[in-house]
KOLMIKE-454368 format. One record per atom (N, C-alpha, C): z, x, y. Coordinates in steps of 0.05 Angstrom, whole numbers, padded with zeros to 5 digits, always signed. Each point is the difference from the previous one (the first is absolute). Example, Ala and Ser with C-alpha at 12.3 -4.5 7.8 and 13.67 -1.06 7.14 Angstrom:
% KOLMIKE-454368
+00156+00264-00114+00000-00018+00024+00000+00018+00024-00014-00007+00021+00001+00016+00024+00014-00015+00022
***
This chain:
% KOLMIKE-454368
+00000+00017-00024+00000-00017+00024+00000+00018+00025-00011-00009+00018-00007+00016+00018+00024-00005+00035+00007+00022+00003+00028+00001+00022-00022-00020+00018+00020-00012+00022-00014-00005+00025-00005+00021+00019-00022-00010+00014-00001+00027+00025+00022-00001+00021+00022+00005+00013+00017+00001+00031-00021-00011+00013+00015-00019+00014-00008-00019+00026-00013+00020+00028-00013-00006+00014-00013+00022+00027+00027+00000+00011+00010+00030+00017+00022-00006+00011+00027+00004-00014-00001+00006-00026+00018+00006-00022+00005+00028+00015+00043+00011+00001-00005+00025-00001+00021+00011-00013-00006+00022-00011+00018+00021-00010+00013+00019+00018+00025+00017-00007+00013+00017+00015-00007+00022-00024-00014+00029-00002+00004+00014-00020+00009+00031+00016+00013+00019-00013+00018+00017+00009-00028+00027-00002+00010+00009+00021-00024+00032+00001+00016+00027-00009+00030-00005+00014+00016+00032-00017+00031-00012-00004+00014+00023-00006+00023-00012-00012+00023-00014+00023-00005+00013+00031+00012-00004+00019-00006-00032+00005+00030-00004+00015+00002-00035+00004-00014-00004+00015-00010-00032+00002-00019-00001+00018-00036+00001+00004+00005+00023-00022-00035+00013+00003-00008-00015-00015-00014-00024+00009-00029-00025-00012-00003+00001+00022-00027-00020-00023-00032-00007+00007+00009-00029-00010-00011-00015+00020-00010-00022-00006-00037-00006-00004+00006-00020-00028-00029-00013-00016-00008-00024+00004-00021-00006+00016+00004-00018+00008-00036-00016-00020+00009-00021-00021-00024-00015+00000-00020-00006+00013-00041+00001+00001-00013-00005+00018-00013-00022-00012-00015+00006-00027-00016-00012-00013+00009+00000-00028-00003-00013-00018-00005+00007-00040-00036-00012+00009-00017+00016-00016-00025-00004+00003-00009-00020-00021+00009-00005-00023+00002-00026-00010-00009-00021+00015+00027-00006+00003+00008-00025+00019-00008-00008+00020-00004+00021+00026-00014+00001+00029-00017+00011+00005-00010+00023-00019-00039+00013+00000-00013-00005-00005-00003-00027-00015-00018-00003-00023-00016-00027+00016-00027+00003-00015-00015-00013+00018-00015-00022-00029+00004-00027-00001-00010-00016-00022+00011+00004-00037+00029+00014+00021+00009+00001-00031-00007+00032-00010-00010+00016+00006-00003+00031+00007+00002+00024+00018+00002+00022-00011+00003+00020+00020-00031+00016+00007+00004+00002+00031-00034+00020+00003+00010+00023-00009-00031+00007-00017-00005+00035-00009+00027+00022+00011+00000-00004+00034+00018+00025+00010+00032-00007-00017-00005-00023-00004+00041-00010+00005+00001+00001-00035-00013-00009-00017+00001+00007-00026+00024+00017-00011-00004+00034+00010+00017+00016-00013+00035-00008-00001+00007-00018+00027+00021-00001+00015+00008-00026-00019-00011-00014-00017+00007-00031-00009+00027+00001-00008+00020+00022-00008+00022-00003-00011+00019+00009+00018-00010+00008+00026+00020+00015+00016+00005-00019+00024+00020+00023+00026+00007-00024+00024-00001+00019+00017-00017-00011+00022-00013+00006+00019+00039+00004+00024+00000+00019+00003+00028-00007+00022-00001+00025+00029+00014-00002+00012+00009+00017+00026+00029+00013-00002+00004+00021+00008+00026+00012+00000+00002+00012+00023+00033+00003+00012+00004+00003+00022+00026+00011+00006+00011+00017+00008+00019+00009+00011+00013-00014+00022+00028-00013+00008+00004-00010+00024-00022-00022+00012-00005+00006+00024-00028-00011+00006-00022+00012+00003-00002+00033-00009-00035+00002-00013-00012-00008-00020-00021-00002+00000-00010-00003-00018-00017+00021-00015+00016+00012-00032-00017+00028-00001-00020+00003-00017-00002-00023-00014-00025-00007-00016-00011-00032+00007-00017+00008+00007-00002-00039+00018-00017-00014-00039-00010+00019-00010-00009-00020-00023-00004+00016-00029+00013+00002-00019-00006+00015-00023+00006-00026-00026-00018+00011-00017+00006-00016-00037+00016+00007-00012+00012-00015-00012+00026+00014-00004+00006-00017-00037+00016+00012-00011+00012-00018-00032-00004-00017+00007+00020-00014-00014+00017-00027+00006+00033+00012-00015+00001+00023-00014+00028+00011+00005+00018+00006+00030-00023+00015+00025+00010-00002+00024+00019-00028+00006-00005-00019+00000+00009-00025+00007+00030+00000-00016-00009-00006-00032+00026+00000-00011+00025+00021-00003-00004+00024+00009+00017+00020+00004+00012-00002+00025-00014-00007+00015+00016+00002+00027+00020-00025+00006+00017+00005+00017+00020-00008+00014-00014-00032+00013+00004-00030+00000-00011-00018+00010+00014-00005+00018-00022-00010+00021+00002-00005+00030-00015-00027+00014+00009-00008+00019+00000-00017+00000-00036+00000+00018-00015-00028-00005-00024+00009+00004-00011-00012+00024-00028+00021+00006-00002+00001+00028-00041-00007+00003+00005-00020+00014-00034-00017-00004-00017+00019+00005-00025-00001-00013-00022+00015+00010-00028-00014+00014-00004+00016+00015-00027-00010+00015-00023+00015-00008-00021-00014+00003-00025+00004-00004-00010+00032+00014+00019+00004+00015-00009+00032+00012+00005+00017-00014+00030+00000-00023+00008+00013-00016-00011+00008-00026-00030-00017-00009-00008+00005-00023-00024+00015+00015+00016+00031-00011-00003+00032+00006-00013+00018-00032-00017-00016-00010+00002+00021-00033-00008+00020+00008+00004+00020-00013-00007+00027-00010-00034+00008+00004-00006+00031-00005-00028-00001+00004+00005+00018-00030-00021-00005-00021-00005+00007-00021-00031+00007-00007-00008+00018-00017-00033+00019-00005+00005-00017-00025-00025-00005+00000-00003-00011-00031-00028+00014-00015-00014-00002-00017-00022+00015-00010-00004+00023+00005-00020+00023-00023-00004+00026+00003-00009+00002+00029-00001+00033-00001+00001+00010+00023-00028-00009+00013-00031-00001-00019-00020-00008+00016-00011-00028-00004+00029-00019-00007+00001-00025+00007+00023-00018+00011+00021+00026+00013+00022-00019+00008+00001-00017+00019+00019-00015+00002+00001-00019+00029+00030+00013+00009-00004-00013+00029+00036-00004+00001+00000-00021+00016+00024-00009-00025+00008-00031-00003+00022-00009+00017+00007-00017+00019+00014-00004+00020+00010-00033-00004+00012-00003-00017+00006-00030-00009-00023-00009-00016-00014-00014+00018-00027-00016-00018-00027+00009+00017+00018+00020+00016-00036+00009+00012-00006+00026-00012-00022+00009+00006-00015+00017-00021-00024+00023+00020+00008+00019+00007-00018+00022+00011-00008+00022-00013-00023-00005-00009-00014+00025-00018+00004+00025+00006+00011+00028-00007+00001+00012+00003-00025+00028-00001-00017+00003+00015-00017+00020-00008+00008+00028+00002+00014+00015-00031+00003+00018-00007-00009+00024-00017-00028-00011-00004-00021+00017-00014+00010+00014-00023+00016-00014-00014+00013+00002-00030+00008+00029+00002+00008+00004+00020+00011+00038-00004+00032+00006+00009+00014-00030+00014+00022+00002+00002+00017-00020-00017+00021+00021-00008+00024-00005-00024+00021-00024+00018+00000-00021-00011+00025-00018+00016+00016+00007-00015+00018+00008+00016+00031-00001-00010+00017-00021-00017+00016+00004-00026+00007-00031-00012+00023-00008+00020+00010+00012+00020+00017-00008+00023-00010-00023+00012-00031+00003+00006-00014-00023+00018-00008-00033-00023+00005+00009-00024-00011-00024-00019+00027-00019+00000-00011-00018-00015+00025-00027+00003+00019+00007-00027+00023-00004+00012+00021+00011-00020+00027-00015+00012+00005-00023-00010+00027-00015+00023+00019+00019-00011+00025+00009+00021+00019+00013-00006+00026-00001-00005+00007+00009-00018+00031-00011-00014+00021+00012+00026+00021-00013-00009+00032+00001+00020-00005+00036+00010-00005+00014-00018+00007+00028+00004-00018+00011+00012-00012-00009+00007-00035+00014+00007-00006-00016+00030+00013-00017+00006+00009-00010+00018+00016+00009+00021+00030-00003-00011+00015+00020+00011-00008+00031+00018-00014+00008-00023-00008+00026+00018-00026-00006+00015-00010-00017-00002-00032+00004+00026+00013-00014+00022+00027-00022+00006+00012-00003+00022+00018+00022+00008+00012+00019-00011+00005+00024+00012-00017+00015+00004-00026+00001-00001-00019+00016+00010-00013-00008+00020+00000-00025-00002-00009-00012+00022+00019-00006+00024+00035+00006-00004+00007+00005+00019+00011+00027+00023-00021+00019-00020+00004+00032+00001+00026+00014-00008-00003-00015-00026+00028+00016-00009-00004+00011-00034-00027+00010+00013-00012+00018-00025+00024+00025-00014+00010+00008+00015+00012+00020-00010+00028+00001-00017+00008-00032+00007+00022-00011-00023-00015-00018-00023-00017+00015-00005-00007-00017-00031-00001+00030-00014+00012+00000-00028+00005+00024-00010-00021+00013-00020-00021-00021-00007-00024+00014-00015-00018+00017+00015-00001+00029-00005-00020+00014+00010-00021-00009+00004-00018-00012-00016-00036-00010+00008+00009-00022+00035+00031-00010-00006-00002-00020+00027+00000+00016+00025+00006+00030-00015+00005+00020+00030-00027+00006+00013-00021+00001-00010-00023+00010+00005-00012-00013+00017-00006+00014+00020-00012-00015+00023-00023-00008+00001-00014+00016-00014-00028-00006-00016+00002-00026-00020+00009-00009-00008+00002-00014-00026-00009-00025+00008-00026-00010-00007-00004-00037+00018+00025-00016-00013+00010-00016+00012+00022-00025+00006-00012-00020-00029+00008+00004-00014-00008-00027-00020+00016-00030+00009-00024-00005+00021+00019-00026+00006-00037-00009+00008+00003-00029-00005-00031-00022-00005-00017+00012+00036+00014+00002+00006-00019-00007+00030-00010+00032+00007-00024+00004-00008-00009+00022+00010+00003+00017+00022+00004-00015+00022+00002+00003+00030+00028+00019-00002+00016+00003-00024+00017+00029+00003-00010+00018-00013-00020-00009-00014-00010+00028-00013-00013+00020+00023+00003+00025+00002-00004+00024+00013-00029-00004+00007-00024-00006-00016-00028-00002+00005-00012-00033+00001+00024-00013+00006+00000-00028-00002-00020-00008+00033+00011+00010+00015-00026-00002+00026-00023-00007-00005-00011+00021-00011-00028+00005-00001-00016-00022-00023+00017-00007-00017-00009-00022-00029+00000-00026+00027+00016-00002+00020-00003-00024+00017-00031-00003+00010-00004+00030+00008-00026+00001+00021-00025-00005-00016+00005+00016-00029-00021+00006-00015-00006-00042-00008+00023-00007-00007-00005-00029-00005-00006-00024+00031-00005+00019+00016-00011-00015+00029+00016-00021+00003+00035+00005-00003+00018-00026+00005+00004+00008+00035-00004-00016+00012+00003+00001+00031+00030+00011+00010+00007+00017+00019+00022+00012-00001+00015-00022+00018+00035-00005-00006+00008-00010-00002+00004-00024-00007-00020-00007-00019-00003-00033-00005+00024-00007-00022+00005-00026+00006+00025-00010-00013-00012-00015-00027+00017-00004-00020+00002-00013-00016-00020-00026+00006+00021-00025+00016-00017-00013-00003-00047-00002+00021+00017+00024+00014-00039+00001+00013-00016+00014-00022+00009+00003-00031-00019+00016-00014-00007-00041-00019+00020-00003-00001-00004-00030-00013-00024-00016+00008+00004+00007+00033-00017-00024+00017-00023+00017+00000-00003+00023+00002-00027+00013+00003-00025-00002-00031+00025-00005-00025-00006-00001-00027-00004-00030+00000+00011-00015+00007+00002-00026-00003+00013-00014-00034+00026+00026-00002+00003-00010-00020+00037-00001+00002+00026-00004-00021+00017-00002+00011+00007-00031+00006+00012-00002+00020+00005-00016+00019-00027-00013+00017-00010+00016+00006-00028-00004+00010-00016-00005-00015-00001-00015-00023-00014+00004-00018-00018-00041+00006-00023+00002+00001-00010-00026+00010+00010-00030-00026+00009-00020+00018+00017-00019-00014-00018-00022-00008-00007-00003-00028-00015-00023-00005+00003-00031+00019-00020-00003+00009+00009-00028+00019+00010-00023-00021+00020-00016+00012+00009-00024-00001-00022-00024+00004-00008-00015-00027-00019-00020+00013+00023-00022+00013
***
């Protein structure tokens, strides 16, 4: 039998080191199930993610991952809190490469920009879809709040080392996969929807 997905707005409290105090709050955005799915399915991009939960994490009041995939152990390990509504501005997914190198895209929710890479560059499995368990978590929000140097595995010391966390845009050569995929610079989430016309923007069978 299959768990339910957490409600949008569901949040967890989960701990980053042993000192009091030090959490992250998890805050539910989407289950793609339930709220991605379009006629009873998921598009091509959202596929990989069918068992995972789309959420935001935040320190205080930053916000230091506005959108990563995550278990569904995150949720049940952590500390419950009481929950906090989401808006339509908040559904922030991840940016993920999907296909070989001289046919990848990068996948941005349900939009899709071909990547022309002339099959000679290696994507990193950092940049592929991989939702991430409680522990793997933990540390990409201390990295992401520059506190690289209290995580105690060597490879996390490496400054070199790309970020295995979904959204390319921390990967070190993550720039240039933007330009090379001609995504317009600073465009949001939902202006890649409306430009795709898919998403939210996705055209609504008329009502006779």
């Amino acid at each position: 039998m299959r768990r339910l997905d957490p409600l949008p707005g569901t949040r967890v409290r989960i701990t980053l080191s042993d000192r009091p105090d030090d959490t992250a709050v998890v805050r539910v955005i989407a289950a793609p199930r339930r709220d991605m799915a379009r006629t009873g399915a998921l598009s091509v991009p959202l596929q990989p993610f069918a068992e995972s939960i789309l959420v935001d994490v935040s320190v205080g009041e930053k916000a230091l991952l506005p959108g990563a995939w995550v278990q569904q152990e995150v949720l049940e390990r952590g500390a419950p809190l009481a929950p906090v509504p989401v808006s339509a501005a908040d559904l922030r997914p991840p940016a993920v490469i999907s296909g070989a190198a001289e046919h990848a895209s990068l996948y941005w929710g349900e939009t899709v920009w071909p990547l022309d890479l002339g099959g000679v560059v290696a994507i990193p499995a950092s940049a592929r879809p991989d939702p991430h368990p409680l522990s793997r978590l933990r540390r990409l929000t201390l990295i992401a709040a520059g506190r690289r140097e209290e995580i105690g595995l060597t490879l996390w010391r490496d400054p070199a080392f790309d970020v295995p966390w979904q959204d390319v845009r921390l990967l070190p050569r993550a720039a240039s996969w933007f330009e090379l995929a001609q995504v317009p610079p600073g465009m949001r989430y939902a202006d890649a929807e409306q430009a795709q016309a898919v998403g939210r923007a996705r055209p609504r069978p008329r009502v006779p």
